[in-house]
N, C-alpha and C positions, 0 to 999 in steps of 0.2 A: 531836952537832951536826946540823942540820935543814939538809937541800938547799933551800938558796934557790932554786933557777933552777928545781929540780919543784914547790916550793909555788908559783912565780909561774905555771907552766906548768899545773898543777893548776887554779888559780885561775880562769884565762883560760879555760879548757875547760870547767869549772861555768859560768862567764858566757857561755860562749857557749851551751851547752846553754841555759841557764835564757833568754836573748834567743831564743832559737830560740820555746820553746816556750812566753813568753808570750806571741806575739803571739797564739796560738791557748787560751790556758787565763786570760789577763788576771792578776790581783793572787792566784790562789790557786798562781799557778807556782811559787814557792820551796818553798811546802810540799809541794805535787806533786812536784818531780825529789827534791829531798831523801826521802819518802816511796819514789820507786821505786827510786831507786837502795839506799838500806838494805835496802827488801825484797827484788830481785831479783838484787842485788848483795853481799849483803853487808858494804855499807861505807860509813862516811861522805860524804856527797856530797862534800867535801872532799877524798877518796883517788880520786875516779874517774881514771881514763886513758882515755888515745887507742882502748886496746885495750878497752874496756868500752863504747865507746859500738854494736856491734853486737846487745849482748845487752839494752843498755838501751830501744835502738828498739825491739827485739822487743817487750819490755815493756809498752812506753809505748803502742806501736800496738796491742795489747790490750788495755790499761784504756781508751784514750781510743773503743775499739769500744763497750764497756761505756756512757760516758758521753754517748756522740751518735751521733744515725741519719746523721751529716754526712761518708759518706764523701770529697766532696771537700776537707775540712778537712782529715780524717786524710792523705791522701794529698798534700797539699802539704807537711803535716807531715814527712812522710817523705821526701818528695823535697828538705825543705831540711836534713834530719838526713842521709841521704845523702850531701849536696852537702858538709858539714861534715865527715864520716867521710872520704869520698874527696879531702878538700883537707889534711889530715892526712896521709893513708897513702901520698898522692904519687901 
């Protein structure tokens, strides 16, 4: 039998990831978090947790160095992935 209350809490934590980081990646952002979380996570972007999103920053703020010379992009990025982590973790 499936935990309702973690796939909705699951659910909501992909959504807010993926709100986070279209504002900064536009309509290719589902294939992006889905793409880093399999690869640096090993798992479904579907299975991510609370506890996954420090290793996913890490991630994402390296490929997104990769992708633009725009450090101030990156860095709001991070400081609204932070703001998410730390609203979480209490």
């Amino acid at each position: 039998m499936m935990n309702t209350a973690r796939t909705n809490e699951t659910t909501t934590l992909l959504q807010k990831v993926t709100s986070i980081t279209e504002e900064f990646l536009g309509p290719a952002t589902d294939r992006f978090v889905s793409r880093q979380i399999l690869s640096h996570l090993n798992k479904p972007a579907a299975d991510i947790l609370p506890e996954d999103l420090q290793t996913l920053l890490k991630w994402t703020k390296v490929t997104l160095g990769h992708l633009t010379e725009d450090t101030q992009m990156i860095d709001d990025y991070v400081r609204q992935m932070n703001e998410l982590i730390h609203s979480l973790h209490g």
